[in-house]
PAZAPA-4460 file (N, C-alpha, C; in steps of 0.05 Angstrom, whole numbers, plus 32768, in hexadecimal, padded with zeros to 4 digits):
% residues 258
    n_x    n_y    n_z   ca_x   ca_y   ca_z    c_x    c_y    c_z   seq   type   mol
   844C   85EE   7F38   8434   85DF   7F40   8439   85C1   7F3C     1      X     A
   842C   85BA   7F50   8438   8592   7F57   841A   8588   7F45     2      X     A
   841D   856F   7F30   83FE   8568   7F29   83FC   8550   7F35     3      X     A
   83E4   8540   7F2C   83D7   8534   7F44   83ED   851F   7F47     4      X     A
   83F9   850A   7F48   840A   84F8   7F3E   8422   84FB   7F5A     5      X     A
   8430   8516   7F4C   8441   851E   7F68   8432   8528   7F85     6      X     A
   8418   853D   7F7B   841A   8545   7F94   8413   8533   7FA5     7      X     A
   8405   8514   7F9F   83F9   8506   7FAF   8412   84F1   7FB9     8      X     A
   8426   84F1   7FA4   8439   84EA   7FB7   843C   84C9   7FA8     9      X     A
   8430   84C4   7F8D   842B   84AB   7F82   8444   84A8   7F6F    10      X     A
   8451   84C1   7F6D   846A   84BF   7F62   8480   84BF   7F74    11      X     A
   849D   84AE   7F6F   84B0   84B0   7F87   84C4   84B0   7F75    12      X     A
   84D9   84C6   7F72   84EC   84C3   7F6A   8504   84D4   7F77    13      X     A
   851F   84C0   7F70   8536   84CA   7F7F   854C   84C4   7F70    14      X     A
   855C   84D7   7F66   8578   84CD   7F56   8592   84E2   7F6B    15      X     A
   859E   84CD   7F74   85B4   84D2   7F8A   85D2   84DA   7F80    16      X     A
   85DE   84CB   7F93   8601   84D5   7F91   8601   84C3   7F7B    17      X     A
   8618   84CB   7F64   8621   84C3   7F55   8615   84B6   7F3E    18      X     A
   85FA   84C0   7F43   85E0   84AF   7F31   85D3   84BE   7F20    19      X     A
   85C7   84B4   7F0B   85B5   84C0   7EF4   85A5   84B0   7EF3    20      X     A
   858E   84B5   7F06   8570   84A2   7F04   8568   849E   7ED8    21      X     A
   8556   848E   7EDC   854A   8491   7EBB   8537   84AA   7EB8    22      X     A
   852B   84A9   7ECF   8515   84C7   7ECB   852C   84DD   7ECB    23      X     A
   8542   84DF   7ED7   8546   84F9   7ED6   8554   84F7   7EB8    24      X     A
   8561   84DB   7EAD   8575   84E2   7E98   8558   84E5   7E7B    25      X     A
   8539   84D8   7E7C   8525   84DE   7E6E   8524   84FF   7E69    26      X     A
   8523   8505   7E7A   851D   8524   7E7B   852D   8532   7E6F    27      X     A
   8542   8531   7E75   855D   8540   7E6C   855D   853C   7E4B    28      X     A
   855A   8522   7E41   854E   851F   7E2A   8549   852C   7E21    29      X     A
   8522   8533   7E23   850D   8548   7E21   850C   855E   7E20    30      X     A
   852B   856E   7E34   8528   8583   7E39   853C   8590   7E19    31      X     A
   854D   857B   7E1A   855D   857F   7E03   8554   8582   7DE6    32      X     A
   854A   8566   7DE6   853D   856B   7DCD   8527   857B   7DC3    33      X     A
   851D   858D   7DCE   8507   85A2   7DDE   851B   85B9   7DC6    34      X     A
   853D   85B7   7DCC   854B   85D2   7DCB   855A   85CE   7DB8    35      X     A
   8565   85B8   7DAB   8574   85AE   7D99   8568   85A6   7D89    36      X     A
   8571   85BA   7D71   855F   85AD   7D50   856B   85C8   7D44    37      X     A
   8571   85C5   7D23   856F   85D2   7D0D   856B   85EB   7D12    38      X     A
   8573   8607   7D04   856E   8618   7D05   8569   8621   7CEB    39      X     A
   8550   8628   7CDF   8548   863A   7CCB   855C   865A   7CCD    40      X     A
   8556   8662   7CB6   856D   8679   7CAE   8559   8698   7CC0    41      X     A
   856E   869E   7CD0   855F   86B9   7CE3   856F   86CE   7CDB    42      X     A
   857D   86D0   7CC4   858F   86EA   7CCA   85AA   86E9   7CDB    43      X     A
   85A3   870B   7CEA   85C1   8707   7CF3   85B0   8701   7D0E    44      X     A
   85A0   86FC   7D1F   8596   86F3   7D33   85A2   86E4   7D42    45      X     A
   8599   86D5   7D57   85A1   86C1   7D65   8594   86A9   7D5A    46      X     A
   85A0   8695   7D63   859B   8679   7D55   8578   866F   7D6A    47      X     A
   8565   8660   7D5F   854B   865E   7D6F   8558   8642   7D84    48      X     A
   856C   862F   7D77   856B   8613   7D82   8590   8615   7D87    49      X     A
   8594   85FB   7D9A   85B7   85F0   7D8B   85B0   85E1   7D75    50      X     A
   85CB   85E0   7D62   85C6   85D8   7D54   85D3   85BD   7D5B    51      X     A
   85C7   85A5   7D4E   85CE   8589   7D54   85E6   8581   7D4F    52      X     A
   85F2   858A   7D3C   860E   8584   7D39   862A   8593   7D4F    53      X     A
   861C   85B3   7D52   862C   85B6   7D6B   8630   85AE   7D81    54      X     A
   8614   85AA   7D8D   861A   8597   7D99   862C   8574   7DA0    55      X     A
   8626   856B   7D94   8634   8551   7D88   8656   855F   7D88    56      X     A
   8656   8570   7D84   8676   8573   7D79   867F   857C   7D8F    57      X     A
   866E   859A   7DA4   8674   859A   7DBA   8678   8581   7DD4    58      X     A
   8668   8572   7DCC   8671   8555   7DE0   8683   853F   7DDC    59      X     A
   8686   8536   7DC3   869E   852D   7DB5   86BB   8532   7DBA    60      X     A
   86B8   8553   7DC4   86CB   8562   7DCC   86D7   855C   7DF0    61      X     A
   86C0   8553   7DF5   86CC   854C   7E17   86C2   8524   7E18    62      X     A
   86B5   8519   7E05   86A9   8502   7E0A   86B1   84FB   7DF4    63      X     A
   86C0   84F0   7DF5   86BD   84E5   7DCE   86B6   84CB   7DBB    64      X     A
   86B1   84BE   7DDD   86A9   84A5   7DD1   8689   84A6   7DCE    65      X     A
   867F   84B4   7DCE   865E   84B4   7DD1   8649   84CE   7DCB    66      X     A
   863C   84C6   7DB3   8627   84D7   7DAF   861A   84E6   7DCB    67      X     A
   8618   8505   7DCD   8603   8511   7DE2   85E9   8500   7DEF    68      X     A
   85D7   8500   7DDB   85C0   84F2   7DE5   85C7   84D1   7DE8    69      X     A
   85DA   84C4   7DDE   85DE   84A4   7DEB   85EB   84A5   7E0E    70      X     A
   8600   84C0   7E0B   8609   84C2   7E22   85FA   84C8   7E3A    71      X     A
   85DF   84D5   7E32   85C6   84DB   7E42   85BF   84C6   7E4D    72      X     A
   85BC   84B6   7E34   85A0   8491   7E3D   85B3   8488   7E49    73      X     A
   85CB   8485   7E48   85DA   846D   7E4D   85F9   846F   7E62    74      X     A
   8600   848E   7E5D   8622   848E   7E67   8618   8490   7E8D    75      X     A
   8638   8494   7E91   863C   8490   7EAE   8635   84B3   7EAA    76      X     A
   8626   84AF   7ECC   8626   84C9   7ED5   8630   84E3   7ED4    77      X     A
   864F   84E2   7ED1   865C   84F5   7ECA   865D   84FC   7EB0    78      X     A
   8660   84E0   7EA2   8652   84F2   7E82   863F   84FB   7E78    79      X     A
   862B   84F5   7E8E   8610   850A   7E89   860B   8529   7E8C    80      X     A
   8619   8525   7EA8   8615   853D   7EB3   862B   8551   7EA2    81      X     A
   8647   854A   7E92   8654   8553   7E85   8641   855A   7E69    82      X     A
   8633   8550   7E61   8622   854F   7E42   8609   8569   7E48    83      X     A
   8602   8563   7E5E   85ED   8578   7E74   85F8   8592   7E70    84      X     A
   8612   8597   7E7C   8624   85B6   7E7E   8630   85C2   7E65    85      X     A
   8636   85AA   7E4E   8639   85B3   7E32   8619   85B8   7E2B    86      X     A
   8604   85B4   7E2D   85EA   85BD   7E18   85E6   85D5   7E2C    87      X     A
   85E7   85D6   7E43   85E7   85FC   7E5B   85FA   860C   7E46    88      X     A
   860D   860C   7E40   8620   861F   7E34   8618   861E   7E19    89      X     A
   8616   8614   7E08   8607   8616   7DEF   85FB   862B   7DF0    90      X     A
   85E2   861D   7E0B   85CB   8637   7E00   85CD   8651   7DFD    91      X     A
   85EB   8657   7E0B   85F5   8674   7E09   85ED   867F   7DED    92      X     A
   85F0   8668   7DE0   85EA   8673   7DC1   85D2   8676   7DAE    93      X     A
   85BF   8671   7DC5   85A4   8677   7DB3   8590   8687   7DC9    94      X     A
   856E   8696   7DBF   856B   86A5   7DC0   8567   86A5   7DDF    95      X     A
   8566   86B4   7DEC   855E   86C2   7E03   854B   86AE   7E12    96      X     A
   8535   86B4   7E07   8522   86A2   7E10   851C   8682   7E11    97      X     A
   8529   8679   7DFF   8528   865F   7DFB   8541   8655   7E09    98      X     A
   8557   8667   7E12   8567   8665   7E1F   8567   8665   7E3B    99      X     A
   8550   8671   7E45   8546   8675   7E61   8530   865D   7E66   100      X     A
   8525   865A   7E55   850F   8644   7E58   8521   8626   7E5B   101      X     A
   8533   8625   7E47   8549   8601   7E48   8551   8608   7E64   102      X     A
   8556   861E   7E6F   856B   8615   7E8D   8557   8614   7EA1   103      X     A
   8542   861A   7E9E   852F   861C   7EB2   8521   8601   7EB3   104      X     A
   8515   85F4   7EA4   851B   85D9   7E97   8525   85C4   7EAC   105      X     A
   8540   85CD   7E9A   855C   85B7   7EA3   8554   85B6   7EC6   106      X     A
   8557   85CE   7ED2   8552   85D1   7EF1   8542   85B3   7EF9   107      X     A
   8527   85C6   7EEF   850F   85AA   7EF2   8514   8594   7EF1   108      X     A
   8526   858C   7ED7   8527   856E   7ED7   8536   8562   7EEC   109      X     A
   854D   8570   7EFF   8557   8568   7F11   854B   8571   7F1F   110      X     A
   8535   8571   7F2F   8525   857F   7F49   850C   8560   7F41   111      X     A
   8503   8567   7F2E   84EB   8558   7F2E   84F6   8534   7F33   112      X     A
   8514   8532   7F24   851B   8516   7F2A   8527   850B   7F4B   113      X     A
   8527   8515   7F59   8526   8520   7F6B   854C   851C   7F75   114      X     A
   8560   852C   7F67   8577   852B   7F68   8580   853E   7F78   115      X     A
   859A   8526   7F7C   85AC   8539   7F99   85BC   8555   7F86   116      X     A
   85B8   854B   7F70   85C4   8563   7F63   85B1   857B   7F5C   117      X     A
   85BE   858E   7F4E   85AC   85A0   7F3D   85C3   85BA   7F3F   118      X     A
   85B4   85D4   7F27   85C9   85E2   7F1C   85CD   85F9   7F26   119      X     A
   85E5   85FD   7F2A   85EB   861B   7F33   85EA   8630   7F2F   120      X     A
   85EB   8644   7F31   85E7   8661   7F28   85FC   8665   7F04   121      X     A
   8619   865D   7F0D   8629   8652   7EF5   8623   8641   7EE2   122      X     A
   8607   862D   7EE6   8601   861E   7EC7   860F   860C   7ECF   123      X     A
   861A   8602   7EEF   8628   85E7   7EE9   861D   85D9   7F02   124      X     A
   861B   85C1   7EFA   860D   85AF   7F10   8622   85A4   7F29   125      X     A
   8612   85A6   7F38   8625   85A4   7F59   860C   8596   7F6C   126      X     A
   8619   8585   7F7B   8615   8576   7F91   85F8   8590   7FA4   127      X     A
   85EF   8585   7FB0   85D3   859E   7FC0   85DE   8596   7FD9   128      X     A
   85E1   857F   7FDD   85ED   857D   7FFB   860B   8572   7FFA   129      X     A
   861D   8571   800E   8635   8565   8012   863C   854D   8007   130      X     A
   8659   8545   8001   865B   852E   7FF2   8656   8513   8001   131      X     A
   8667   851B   8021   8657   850B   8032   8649   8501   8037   132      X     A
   8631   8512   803C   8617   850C   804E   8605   84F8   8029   133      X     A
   8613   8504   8013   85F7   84F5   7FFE   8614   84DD   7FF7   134      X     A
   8624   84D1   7FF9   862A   84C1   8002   8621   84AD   800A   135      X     A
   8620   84B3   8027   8612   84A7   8043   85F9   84A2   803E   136      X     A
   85F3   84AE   8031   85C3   84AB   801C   85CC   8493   800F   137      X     A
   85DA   8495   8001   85D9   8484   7FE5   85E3   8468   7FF6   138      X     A
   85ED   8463   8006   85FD   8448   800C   85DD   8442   8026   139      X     A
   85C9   8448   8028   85B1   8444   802F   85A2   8437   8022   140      X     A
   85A7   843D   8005   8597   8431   7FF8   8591   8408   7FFE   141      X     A
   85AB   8407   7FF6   85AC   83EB   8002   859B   83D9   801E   142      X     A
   85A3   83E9   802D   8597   83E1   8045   857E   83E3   8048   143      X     A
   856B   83F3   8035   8549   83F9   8043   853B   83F0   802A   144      X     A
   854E   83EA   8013   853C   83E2   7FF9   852F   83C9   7FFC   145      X     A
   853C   83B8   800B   8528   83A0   8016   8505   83AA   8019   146      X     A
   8501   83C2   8027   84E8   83BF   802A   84E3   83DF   8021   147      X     A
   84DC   83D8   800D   84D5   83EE   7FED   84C0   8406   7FFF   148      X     A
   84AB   8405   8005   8498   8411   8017   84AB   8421   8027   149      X     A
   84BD   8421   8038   84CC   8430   8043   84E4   8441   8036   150      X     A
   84EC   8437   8022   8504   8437   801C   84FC   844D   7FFF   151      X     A
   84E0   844B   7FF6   84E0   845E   7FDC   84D6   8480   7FEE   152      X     A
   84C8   846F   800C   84BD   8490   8024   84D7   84A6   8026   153      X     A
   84EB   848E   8026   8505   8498   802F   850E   84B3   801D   154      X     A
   8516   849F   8005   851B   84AD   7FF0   8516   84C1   7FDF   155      X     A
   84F4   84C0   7FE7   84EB   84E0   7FDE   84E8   84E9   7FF6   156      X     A
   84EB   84E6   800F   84F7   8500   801C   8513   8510   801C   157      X     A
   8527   84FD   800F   853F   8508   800B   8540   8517   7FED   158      X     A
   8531   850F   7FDE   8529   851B   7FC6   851B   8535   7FC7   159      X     A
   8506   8538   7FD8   84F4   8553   7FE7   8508   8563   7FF1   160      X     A
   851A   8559   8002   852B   8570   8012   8540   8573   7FF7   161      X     A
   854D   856E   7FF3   8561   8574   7FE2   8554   858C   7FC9   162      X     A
   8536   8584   7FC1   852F   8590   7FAE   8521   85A6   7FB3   163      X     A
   851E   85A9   7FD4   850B   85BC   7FDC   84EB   85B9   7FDD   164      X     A
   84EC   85A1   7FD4   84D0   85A0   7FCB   84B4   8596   7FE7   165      X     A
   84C0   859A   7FFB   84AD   8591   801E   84B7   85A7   802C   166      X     A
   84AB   85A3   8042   84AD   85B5   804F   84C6   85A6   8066   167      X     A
   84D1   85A4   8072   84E6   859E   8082   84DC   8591   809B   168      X     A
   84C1   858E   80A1   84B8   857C   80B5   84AD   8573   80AB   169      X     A
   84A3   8569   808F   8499   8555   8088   84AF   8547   807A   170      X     A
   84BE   8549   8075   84D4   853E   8071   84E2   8526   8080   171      X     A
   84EC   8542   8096   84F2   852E   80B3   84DE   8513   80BC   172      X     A
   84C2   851E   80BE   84AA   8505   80BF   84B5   84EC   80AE   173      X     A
   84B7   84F9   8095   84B6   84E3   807D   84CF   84D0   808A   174      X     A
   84E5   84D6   808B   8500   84CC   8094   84FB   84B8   80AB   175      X     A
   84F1   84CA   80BD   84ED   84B8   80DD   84DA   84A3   80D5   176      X     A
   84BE   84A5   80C5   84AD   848E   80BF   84BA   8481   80B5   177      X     A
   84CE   8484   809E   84DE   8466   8091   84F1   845D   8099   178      X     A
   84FA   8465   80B4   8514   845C   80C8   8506   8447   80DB   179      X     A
   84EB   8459   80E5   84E1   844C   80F5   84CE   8426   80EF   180      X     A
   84CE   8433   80D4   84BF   8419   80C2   84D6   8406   80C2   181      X     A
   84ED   8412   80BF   8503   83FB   80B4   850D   83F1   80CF   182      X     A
   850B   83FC   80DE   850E   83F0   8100   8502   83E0   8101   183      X     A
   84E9   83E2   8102   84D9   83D6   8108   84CD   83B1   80FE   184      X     A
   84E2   83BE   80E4   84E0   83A4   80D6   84EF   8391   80D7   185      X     A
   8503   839D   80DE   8520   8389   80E4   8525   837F   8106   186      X     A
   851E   838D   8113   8515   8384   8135   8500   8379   8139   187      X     A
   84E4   8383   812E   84C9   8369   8133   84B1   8383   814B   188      X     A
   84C7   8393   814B   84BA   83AE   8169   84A6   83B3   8157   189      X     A
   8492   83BD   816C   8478   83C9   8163   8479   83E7   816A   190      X     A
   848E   83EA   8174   8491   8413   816D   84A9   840C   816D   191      X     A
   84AE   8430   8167   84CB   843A   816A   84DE   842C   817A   192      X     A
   84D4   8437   8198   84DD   842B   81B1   84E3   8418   81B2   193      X     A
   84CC   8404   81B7   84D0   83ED   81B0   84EB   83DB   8199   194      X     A
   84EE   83E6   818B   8500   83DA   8174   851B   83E4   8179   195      X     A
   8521   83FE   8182   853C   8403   818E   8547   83EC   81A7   196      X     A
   8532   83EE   81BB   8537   83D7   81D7   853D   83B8   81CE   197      X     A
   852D   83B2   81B4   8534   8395   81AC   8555   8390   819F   198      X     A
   8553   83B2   8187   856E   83A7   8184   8585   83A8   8191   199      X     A
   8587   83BA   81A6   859B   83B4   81C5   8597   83A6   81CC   200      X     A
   857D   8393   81D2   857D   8379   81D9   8593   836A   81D7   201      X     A
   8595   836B   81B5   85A0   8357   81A4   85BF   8363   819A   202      X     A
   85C3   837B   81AE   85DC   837F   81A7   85E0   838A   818C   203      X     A
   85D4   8395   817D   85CE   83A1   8166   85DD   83B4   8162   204      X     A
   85CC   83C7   817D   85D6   83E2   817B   85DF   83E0   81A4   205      X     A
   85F3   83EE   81A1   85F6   83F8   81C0   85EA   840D   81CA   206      X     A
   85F0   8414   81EC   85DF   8428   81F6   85E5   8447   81EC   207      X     A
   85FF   8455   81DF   8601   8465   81DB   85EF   8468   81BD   208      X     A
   85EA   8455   81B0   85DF   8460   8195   85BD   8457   81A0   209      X     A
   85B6   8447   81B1   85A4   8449   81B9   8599   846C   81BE   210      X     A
   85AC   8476   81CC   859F   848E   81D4   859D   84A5   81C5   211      X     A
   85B4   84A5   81A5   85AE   84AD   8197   8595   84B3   8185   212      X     A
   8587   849B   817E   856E   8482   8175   8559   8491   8181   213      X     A
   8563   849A   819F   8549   849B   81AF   8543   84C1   81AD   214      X     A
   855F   84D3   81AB   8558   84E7   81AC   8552   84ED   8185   215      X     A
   8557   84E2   8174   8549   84E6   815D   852A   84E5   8158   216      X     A
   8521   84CB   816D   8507   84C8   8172   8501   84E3   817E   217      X     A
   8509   84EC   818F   8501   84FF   819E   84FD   8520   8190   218      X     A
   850E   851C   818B   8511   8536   816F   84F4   8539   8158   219      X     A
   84F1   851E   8146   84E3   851B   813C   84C1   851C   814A   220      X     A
   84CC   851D   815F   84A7   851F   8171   84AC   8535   817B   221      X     A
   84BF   8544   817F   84B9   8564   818C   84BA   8575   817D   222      X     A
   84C6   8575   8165   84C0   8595   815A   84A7   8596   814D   223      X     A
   84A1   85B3   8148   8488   85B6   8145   847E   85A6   8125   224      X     A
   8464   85A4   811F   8462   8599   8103   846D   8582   80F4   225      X     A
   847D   8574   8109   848A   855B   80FE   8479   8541   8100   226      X     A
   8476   8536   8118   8469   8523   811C   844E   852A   812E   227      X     A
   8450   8544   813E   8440   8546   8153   843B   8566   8150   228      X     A
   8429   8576   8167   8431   858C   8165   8449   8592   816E   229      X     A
   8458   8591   8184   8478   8595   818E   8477   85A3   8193   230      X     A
   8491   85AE   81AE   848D   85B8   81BC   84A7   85CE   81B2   231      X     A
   84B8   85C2   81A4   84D4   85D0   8193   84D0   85D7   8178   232      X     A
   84E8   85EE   816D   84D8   85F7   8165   84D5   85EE   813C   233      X     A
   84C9   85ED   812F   84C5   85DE   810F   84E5   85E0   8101   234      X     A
   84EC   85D0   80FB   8509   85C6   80F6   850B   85D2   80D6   235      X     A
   852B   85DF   80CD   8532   85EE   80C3   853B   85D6   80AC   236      X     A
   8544   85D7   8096   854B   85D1   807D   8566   85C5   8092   237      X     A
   8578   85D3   80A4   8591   85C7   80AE   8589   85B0   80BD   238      X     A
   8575   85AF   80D3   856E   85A6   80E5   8569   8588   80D9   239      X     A
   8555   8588   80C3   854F   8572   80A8   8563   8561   80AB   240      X     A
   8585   856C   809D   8590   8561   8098   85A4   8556   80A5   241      X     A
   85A4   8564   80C6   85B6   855D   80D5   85A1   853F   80DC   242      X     A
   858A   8547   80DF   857B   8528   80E4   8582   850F   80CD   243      X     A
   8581   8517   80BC   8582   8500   80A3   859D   84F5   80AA   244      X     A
   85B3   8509   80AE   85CC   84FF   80AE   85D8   84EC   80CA   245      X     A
   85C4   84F5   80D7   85CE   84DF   80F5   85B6   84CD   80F0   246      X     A
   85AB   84D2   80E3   858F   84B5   80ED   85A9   849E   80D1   247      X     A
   85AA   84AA   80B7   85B3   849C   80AC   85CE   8485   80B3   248      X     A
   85E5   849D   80C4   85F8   8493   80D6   85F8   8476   80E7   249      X     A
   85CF   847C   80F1   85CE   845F   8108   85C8   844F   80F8   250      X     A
   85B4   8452   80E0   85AB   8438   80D2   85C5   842B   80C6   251      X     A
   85D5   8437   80B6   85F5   842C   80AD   8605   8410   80C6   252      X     A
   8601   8420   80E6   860A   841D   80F2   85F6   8404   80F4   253      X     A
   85E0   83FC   80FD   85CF   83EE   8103   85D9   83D3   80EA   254      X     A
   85D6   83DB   80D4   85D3   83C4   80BE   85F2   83BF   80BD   255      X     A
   8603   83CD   80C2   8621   83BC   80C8   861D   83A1   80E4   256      X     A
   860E   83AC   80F1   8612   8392   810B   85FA   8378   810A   257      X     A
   85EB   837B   80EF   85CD   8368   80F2   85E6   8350   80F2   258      X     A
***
């Protein structure tokens, strides 16, 4: 269940290729220290928590310059997500339930931050889409962060699809509205149309990516549920991403020739 905050859409978050947003590395935190603490004497039982020192010693063991939780607030990405896959295997060692509850958790915190990553069936974190195509996202950032209003629409639609969290034509909407915003801003056009013709005008873009430009427009206005009712038919989780990945292709292309 989404509460009011997200479902209205007043929250925007996105942690990409090679990145550990702060919300997602906060969480991870939370989720830990939630599972890590002391264990009172149970017998021959299973342990209720990790214990704090195993941990520490398990990460020491692959990180050694850096406390677990500093490596959380502070390390490069890979030493997070390494500190992440040592506290998953731990939990092998405590009870059932509290063991099922930390990984279910962990999930969340990369879904809710809205990351290209999240965890596999194996307990180990992997890429959701190609190394490529979230690549090609991330070197976006640059180019549309000028105008924040578009550029955060963007981002939690690439955050939504990756996390599952929209439906796949509102998605696509989301994308086309902040392509079309950022057109629009950098040409002066008062539509779509309009702002593709000015930047051929200006030699921006040529006629073949013109017509690219023009059948993405077209896409985004014909399938069903996207922008219009449509006449084709409501676009698939693939369909999403084959759009993200060519619309992203022209904007790259576009902000190489301003």
């Amino acid at each position: 269940m989404a509460y009011f905050s997200r479902r209205n859409e007043y929250i925007v978050e996105y942690s990409g290729h090679e990145e550990v947003s702060n919300a997602l590395r906060e969480r991870l935190i939370g989720v830990m220290n939630r599972y890590i603490d002391r264990n009172v004497s149970l017998g021959a039982g299973p342990a209720w928590f990790i214990e704090p020192s195993d941990f520490e010693h398990a990460t020491k063991q692959e990180i050694s310059e850096g406390y677990p939780f500093l490596v959380i607030k502070d390390g490069e990405f890979h030493k997070v997500f390494t500190v992440v896959e040592i506290f998953l295997d731990l939990l092998n060692d405590i009870i059932a339930k509290n063991r099922e509850d930390a990984i279910v958790e962990i999930k969340k915190a990369f879904k809710l931050s809205g990351s290209v990553y999240g965890i596999n069936g194996s307990n180990r974190i992997e890429l959701l889409i190609s190394n490529d195509s979230a690549e090609k996202i991330q070197s976006i950032k640059n180019i549309i962060s000028p105008f924040p209003e578009f550029c955060d629409r963007f981002f939690q639609a690439v955050g939504n699809l990756v996390g599952r969290k929209s439906k796949p034509e509102d998605i696509v909407k989301d994308i086309f509205v902040s392509a079309e915003g950022y057109l629009k801003a950098i040409s002066g056009g008062s539509r779509f149309g309009d702002s593709i013709k000015e930047l051929e005008k200006k030699s921006k873009i040529n006629n073949e990516q013109k017509k690219v430009l023009e059948a993405l427009n077209q896409f985004a206005s014909d399938t069903s549920g996207t922008r219009h009712a449509g006449n084709s038919a409501t676009p698939t989780e693939k369909d999403t991403l084959w759009f993200l990945d060519t619309l992203v292709a022209q904007l790259r292309m576009i902000d190489r020739n301003k």
